[in-house]
C-alpha angles and dihedrals in degrees: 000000000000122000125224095253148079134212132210117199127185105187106209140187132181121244124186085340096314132106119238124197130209115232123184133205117233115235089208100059103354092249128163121243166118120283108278137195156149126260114250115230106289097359118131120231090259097050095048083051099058087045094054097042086057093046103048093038118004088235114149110200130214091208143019122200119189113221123217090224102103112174124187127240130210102237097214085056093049101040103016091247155031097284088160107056124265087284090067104066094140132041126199113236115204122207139219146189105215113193101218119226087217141015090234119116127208109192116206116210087272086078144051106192146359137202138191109233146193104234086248091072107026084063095046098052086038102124090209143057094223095052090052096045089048092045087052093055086052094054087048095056100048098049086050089048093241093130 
């Protein structure tokens, strides 16, 4: 079952003393943006965000760092209805930086490319707001160390 939550994940490495996010392209719509994703049954956010992060793009991460960036989600946009009853119109996503162990991508069929970017022009291809401001927090963090 599907749990009342979303994740978004932006998989990073460091290059020549910059970070670099990975970005992917929807199949659906062709959109720009972390890797995203429900919650499984009892899963914790951050269990559902290592999960996703394998799945969409067989990444493994060294590290996983929780944001304090938390967006909400209309839930008729994310699932396609109201699983959840007419009281759950909204669902939190929680959002991760995730330090990945390689710089190989494995695309499942969600997606239809993926690309290493500096946070300039991730930020700049990024489809949503709340990719971009969640992808800003993570930049942040990780100039200042605090990731």
């Amino acid at each position: 079952m599907r749990a009342p939550f979303q994740v978004l994940v932006f998989p990073y490495r460091i290059e020549a003393g910059r970070p670099l996010y990975a970005v992917l392209k929807r199949a659906d719509d062709g959109a720009w943006q972390g890797v995203a994703g429900g919650g499984e049954a009892d899963e914790a956010p951050e269990q559902a965000a290592a999960r996703e992060l394998t799945e969409e793009t067989g990444m493994e991460t060294r590290e996983l760092c929780r944001l304090d960036s938390v967006a909400y989600l209309p839930v008729a946009s994310v699932t396609g209805s109201l699983i959840w009853g007419e009281d759950v119109r909204t669902i939190p996503e929680y959002c991760f930086g995730a330090l990945a162990c390689d710089a190989s991508i494995d695309l499942s069929s969600e997606h239809v490319d993926a690309a290493w970017l500096p946070y300039e022009r991730a930020l700049g291809v990024l489809a949503w707001g709340s990719n971009r401001a969640e992808l800003g927090e993570l930049h942040e963090r990780l100039l200042g160390g605090r990731c």
